[in-house]
FIMARKE-96173 format. One record per atom (N, C-alpha, C): residue number from 0; residue in one letter; chain; atom name; z, y, x. Coordinates in Angstrom, 2 decimals. Layout:
# FIMARKE-96173
<NUM 'A' 'A' 'CA' <Z Y X>>
...
***
This chain:
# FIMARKE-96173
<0 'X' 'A' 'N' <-1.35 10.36 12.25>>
<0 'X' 'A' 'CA' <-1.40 9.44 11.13>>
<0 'X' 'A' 'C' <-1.79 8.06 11.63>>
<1 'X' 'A' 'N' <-1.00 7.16 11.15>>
<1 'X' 'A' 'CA' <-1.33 5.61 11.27>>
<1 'X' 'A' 'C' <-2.34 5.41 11.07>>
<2 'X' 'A' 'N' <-3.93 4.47 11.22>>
<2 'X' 'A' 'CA' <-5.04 4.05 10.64>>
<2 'X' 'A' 'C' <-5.30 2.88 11.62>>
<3 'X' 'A' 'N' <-5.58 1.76 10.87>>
<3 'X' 'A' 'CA' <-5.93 0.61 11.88>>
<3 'X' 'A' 'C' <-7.46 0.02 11.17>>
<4 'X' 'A' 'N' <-8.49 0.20 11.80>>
<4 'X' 'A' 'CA' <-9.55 -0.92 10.90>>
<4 'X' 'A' 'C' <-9.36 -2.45 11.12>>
<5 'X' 'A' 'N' <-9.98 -2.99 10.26>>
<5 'X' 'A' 'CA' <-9.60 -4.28 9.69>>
<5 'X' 'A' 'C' <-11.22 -4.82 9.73>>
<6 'X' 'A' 'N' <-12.02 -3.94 10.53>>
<6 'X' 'A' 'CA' <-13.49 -4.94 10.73>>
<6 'X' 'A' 'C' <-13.97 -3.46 11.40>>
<7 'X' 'A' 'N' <-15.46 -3.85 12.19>>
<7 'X' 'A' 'CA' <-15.77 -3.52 13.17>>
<7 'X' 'A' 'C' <-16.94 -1.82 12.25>>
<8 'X' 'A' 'N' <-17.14 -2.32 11.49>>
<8 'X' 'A' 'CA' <-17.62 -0.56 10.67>>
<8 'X' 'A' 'C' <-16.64 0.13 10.38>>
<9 'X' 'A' 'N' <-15.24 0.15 10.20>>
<9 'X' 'A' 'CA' <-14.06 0.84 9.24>>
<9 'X' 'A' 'C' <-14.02 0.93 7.83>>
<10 'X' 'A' 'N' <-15.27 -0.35 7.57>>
<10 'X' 'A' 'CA' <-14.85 -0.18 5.81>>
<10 'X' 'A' 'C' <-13.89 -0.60 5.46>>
<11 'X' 'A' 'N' <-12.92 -1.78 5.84>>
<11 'X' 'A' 'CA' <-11.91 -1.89 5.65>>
<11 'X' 'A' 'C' <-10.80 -1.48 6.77>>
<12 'X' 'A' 'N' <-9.94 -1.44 5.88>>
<12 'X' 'A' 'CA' <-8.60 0.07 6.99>>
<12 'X' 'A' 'C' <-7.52 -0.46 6.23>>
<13 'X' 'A' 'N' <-6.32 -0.28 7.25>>
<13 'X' 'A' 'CA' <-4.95 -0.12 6.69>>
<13 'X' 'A' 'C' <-4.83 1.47 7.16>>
<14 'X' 'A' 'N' <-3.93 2.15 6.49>>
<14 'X' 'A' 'CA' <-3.43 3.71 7.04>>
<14 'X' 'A' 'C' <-2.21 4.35 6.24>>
<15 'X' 'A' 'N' <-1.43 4.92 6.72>>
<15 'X' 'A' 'CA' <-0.01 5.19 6.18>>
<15 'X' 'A' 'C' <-0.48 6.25 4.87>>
<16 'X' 'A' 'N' <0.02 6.12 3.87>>
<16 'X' 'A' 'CA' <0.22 6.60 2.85>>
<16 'X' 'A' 'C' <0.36 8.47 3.02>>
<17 'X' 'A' 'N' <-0.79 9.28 2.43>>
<17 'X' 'A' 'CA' <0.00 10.44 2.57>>
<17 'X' 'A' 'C' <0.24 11.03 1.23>>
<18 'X' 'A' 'N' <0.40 12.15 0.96>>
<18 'X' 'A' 'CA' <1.04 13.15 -0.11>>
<18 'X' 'A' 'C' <-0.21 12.77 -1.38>>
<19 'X' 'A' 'N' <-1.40 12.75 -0.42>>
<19 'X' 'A' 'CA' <-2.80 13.39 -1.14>>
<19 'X' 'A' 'C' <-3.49 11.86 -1.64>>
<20 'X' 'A' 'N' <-2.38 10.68 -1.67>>
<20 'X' 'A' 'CA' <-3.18 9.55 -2.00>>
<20 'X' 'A' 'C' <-2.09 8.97 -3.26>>
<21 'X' 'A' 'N' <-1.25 10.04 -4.16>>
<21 'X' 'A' 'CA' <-0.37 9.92 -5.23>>
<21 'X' 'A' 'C' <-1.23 8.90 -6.22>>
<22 'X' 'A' 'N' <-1.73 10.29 -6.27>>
<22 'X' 'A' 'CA' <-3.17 10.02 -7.86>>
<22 'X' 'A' 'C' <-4.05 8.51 -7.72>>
<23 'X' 'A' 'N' <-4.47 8.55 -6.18>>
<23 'X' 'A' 'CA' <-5.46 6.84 -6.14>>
<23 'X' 'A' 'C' <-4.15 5.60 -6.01>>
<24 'X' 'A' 'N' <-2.84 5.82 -5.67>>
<24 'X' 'A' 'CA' <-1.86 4.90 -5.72>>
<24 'X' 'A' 'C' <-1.66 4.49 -7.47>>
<25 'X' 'A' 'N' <-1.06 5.53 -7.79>>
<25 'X' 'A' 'CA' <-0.88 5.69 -9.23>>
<25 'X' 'A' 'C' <-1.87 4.77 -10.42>>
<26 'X' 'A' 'N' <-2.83 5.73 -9.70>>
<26 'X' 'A' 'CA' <-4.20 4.95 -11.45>>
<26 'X' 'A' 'C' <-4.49 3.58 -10.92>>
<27 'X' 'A' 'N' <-4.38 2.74 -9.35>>
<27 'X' 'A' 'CA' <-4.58 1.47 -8.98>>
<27 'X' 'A' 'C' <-3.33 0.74 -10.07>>
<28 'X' 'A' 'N' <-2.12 1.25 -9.51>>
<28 'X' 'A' 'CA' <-0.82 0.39 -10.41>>
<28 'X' 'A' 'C' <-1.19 0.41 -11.48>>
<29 'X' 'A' 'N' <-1.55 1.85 -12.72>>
<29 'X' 'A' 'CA' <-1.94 2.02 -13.86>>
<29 'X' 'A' 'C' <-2.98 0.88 -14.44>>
<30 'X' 'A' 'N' <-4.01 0.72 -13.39>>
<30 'X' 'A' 'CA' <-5.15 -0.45 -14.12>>
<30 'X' 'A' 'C' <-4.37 -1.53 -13.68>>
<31 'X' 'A' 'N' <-3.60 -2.15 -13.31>>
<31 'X' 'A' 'CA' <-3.13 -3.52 -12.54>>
<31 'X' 'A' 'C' <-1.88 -3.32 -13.51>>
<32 'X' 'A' 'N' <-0.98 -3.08 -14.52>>
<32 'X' 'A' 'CA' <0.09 -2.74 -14.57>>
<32 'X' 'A' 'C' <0.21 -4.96 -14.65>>
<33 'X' 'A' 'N' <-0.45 -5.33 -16.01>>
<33 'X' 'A' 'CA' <0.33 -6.95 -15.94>>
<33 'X' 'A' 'C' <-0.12 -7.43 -15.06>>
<34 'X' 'A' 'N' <-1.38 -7.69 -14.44>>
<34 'X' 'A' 'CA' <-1.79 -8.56 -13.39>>
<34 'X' 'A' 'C' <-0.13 -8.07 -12.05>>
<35 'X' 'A' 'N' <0.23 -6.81 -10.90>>
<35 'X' 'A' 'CA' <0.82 -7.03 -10.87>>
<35 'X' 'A' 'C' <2.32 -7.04 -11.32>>
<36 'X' 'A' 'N' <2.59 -6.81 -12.47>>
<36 'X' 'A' 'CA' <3.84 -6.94 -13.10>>
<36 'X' 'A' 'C' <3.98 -8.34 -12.92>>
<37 'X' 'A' 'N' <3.27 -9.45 -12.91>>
<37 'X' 'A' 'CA' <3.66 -10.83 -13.38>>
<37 'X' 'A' 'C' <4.47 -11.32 -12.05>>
<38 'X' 'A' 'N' <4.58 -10.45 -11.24>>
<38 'X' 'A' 'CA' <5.25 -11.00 -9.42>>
<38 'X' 'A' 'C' <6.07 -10.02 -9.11>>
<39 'X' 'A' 'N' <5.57 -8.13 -9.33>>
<39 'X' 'A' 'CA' <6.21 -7.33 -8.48>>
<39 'X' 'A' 'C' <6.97 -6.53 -9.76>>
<40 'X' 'A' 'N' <8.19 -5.50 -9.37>>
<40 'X' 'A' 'CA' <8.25 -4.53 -10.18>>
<40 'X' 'A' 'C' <7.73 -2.84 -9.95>>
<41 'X' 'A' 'N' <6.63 -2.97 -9.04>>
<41 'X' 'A' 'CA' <6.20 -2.22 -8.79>>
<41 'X' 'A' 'C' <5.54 -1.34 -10.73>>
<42 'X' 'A' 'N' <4.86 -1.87 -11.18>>
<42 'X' 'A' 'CA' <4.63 -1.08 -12.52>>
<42 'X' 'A' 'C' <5.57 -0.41 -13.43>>
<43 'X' 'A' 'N' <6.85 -1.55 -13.71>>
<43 'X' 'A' 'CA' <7.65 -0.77 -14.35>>
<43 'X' 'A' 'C' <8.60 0.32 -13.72>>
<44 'X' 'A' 'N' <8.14 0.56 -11.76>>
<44 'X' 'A' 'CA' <9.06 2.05 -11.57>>
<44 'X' 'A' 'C' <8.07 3.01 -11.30>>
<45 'X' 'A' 'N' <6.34 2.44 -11.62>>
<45 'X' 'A' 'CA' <5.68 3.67 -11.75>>
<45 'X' 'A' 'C' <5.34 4.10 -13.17>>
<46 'X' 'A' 'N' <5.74 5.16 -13.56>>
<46 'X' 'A' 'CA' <5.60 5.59 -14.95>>
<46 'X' 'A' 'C' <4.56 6.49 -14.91>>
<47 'X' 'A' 'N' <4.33 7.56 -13.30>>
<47 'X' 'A' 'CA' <3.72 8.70 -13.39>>
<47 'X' 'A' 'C' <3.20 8.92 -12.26>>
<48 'X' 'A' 'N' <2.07 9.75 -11.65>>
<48 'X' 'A' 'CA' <1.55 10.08 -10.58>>
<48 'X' 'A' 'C' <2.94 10.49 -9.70>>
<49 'X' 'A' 'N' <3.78 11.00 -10.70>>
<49 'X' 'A' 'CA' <5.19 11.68 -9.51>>
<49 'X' 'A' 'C' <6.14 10.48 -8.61>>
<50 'X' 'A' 'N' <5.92 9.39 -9.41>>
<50 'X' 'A' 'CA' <6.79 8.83 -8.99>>
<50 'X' 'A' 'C' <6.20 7.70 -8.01>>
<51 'X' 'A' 'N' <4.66 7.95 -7.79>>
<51 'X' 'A' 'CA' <3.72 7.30 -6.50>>
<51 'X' 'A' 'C' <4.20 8.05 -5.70>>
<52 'X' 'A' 'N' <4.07 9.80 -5.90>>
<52 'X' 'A' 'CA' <4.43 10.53 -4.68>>
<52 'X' 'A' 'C' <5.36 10.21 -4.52>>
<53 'X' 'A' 'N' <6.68 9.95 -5.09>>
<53 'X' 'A' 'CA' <8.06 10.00 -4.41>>
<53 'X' 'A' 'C' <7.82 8.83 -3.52>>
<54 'X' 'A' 'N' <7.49 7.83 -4.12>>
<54 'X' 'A' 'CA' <7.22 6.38 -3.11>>
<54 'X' 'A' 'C' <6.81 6.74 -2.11>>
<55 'X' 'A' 'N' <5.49 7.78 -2.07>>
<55 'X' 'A' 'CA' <5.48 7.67 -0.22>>
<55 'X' 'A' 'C' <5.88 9.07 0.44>>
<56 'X' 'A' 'N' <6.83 9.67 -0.13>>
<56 'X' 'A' 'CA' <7.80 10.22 0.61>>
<56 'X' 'A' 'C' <9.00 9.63 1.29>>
<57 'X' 'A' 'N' <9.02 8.41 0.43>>
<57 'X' 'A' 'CA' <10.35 7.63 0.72>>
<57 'X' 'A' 'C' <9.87 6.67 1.80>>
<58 'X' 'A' 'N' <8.70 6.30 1.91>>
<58 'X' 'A' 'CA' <8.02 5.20 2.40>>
<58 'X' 'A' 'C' <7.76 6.12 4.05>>
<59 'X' 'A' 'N' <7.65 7.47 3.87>>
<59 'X' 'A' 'CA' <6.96 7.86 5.08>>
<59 'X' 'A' 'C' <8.93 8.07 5.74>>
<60 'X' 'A' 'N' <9.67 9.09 5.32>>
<60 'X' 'A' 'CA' <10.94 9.04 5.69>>
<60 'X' 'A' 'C' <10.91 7.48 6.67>>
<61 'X' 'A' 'N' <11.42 6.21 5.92>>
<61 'X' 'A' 'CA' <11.61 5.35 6.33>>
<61 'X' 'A' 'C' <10.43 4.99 8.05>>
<62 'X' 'A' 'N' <9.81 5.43 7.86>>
<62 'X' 'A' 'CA' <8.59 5.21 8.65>>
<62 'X' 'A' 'C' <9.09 5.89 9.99>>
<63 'X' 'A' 'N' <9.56 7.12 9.33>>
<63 'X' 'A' 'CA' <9.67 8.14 10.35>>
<63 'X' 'A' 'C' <11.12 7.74 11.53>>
<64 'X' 'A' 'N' <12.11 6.55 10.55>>
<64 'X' 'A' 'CA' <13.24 6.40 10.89>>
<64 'X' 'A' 'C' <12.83 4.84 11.72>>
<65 'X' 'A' 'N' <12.11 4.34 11.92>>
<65 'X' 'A' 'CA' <11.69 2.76 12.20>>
<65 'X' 'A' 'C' <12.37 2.22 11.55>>
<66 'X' 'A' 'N' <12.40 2.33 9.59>>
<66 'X' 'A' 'CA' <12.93 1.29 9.05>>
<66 'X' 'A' 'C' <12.36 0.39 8.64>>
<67 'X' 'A' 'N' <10.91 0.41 8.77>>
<67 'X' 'A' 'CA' <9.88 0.26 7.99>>
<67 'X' 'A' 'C' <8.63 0.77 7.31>>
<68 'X' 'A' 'N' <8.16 0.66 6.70>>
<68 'X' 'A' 'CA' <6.71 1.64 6.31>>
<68 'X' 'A' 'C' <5.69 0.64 4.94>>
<69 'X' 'A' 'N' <5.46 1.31 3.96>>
<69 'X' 'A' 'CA' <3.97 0.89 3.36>>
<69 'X' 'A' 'C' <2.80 1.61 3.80>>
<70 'X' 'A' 'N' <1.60 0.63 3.25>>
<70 'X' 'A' 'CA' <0.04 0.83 4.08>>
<70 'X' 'A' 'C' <-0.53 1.24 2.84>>
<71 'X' 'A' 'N' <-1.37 1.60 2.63>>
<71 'X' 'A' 'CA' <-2.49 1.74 1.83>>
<71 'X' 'A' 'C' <-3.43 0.80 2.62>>
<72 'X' 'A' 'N' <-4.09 -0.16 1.69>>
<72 'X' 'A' 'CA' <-5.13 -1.29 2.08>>
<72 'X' 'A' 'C' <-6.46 -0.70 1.58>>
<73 'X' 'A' 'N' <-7.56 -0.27 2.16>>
<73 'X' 'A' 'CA' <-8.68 0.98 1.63>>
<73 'X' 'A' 'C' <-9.45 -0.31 1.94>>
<74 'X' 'A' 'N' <-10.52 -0.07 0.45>>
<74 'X' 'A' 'CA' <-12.16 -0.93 1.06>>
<74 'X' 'A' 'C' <-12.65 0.17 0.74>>
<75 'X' 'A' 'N' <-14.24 0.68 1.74>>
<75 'X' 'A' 'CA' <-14.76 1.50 0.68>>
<75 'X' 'A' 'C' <-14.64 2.69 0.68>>
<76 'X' 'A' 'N' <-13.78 3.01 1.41>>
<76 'X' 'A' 'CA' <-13.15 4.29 0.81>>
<76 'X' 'A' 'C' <-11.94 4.37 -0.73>>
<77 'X' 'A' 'N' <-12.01 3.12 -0.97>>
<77 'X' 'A' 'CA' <-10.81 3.43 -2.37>>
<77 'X' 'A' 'C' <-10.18 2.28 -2.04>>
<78 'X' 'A' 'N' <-8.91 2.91 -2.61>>
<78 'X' 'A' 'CA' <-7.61 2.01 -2.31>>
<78 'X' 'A' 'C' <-7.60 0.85 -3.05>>
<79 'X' 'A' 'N' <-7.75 -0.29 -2.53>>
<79 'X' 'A' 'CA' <-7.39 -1.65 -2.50>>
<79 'X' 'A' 'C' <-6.37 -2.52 -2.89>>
<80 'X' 'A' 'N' <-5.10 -1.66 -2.32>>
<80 'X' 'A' 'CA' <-3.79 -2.24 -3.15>>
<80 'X' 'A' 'C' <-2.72 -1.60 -1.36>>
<81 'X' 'A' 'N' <-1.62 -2.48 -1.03>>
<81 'X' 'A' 'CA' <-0.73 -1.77 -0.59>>
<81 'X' 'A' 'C' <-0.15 -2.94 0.34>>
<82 'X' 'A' 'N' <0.40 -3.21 1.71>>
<82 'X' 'A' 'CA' <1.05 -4.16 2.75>>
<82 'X' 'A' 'C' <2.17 -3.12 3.12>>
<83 'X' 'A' 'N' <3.68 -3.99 2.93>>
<83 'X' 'A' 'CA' <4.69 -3.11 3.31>>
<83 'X' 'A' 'C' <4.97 -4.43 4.41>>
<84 'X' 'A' 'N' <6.01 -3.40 5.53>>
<84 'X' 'A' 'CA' <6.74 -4.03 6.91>>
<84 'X' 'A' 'C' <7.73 -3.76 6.55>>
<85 'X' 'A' 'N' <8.76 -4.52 5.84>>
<85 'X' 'A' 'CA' <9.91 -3.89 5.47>>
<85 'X' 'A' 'C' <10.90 -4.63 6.18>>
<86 'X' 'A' 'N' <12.13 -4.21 6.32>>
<86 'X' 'A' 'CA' <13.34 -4.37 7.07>>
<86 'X' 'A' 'C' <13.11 -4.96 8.07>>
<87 'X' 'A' 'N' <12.16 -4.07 9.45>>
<87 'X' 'A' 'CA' <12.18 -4.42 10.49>>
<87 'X' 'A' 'C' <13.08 -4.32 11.23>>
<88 'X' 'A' 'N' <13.17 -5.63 12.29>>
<88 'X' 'A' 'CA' <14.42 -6.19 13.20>>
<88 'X' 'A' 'C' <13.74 -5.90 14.90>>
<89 'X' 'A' 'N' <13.19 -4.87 15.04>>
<89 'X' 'A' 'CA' <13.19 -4.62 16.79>>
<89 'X' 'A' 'C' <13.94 -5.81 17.96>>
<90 'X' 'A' 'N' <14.91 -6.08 17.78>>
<90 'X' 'A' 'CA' <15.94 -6.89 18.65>>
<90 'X' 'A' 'C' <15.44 -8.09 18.37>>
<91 'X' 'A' 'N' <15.49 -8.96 17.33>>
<91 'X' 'A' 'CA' <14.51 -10.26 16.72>>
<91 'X' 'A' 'C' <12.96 -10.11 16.54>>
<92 'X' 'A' 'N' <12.34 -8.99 17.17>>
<92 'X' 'A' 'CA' <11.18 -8.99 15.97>>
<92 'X' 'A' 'C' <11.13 -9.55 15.35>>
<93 'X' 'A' 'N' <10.99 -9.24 14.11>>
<93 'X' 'A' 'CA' <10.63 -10.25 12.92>>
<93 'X' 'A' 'C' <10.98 -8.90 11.80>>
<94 'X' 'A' 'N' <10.20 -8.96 10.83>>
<94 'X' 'A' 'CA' <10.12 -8.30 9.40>>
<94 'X' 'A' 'C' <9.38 -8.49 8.44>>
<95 'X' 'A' 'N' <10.25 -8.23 7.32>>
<95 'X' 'A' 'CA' <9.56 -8.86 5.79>>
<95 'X' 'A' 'C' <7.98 -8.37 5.79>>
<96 'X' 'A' 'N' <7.23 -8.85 5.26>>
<96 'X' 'A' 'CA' <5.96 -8.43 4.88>>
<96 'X' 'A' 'C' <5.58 -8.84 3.99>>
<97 'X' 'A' 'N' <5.09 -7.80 3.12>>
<97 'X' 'A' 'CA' <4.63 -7.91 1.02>>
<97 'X' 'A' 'C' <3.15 -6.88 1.02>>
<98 'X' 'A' 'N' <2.71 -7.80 0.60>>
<98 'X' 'A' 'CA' <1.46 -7.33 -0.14>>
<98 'X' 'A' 'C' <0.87 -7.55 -1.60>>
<99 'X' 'A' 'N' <0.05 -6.43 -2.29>>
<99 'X' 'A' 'CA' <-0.93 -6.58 -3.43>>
<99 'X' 'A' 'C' <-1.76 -6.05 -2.99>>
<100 'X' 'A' 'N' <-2.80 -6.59 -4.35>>
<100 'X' 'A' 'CA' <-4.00 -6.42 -3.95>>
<100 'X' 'A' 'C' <-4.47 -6.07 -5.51>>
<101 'X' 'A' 'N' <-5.25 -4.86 -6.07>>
<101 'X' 'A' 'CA' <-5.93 -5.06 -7.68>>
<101 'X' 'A' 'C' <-6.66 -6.17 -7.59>>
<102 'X' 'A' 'N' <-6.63 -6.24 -8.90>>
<102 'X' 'A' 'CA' <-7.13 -7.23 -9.32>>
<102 'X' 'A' 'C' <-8.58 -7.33 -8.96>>
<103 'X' 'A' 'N' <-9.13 -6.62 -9.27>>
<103 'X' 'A' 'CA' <-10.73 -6.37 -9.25>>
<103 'X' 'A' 'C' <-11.04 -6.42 -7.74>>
<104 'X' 'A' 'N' <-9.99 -6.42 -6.90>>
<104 'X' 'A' 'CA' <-10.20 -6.10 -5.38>>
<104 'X' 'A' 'C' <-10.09 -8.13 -4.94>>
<105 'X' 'A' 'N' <-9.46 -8.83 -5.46>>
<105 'X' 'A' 'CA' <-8.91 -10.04 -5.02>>
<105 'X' 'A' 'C' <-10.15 -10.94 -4.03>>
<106 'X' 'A' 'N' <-11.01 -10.79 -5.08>>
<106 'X' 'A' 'CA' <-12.37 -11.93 -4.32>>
<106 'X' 'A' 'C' <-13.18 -10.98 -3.45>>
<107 'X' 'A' 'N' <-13.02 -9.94 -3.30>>
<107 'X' 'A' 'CA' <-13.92 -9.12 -2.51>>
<107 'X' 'A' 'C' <-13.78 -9.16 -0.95>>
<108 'X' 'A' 'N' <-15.00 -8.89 -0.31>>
<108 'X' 'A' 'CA' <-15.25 -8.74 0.85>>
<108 'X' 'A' 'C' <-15.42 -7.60 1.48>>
<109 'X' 'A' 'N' <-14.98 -7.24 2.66>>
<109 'X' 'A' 'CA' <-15.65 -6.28 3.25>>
<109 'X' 'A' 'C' <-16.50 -5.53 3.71>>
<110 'X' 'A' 'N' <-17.31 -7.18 3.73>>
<110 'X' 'A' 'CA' <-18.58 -6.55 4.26>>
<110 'X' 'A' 'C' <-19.65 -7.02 2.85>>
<111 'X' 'A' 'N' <-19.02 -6.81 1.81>>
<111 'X' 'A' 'CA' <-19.41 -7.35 0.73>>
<111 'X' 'A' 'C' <-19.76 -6.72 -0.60>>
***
């Protein structure tokens, strides 16, 4: 499994999405639906915990293929919001990169 810390305790972490992080993906989009609806369409294609899981089945596939990959962004121990590497170019390096963040997560610190 992917896991990178993002400061020198591991309270903050990026780490690849697994099966068992549906439910904390899900209820993050669920409390954020307008904050991020107003940029992403991430809310209106989550309707249900099922359709977080499908996301990172689809997200790990792709991962598995070097097409790309989403992160889970953890403070804390609870998920933070989400950084995708999408349509990576190996030959150019270079690839898209998108992130959110909840709302309630925006001004926060790590070591904070």
């Amino acid at each position: 499994m992917f896991k990178h810390n993002l400061d020198d305790t591991g309270t903050a972490y990026l780490s690849l999405f697994a099966s068992s992080d549906a439910a904390a993906l899900y209820q993050l989009i669920d409390r954020n639906r307008e904050h991020l609806g107003a940029w992403l369409r991430i809310p209106e294609m989550t309707l249900t915990e099922e359709d977080s899981r499908g996301f990172i089945e689809r997200t790990r596939l792709r991962y598995a293929r070097e097409e790309g990959f989403w992160l889970g962004i953890w403070l804390r121990g609870e998920l933070a919001g989400s950084i995708g590497y999408c349509d990576i170019d190996y030959m150019n390096r270079k690839a898209e990169i998108g992130y959110w963040l909840g709302k309630e997560y925006e001004s926060m610190r790590a070591t904070g």
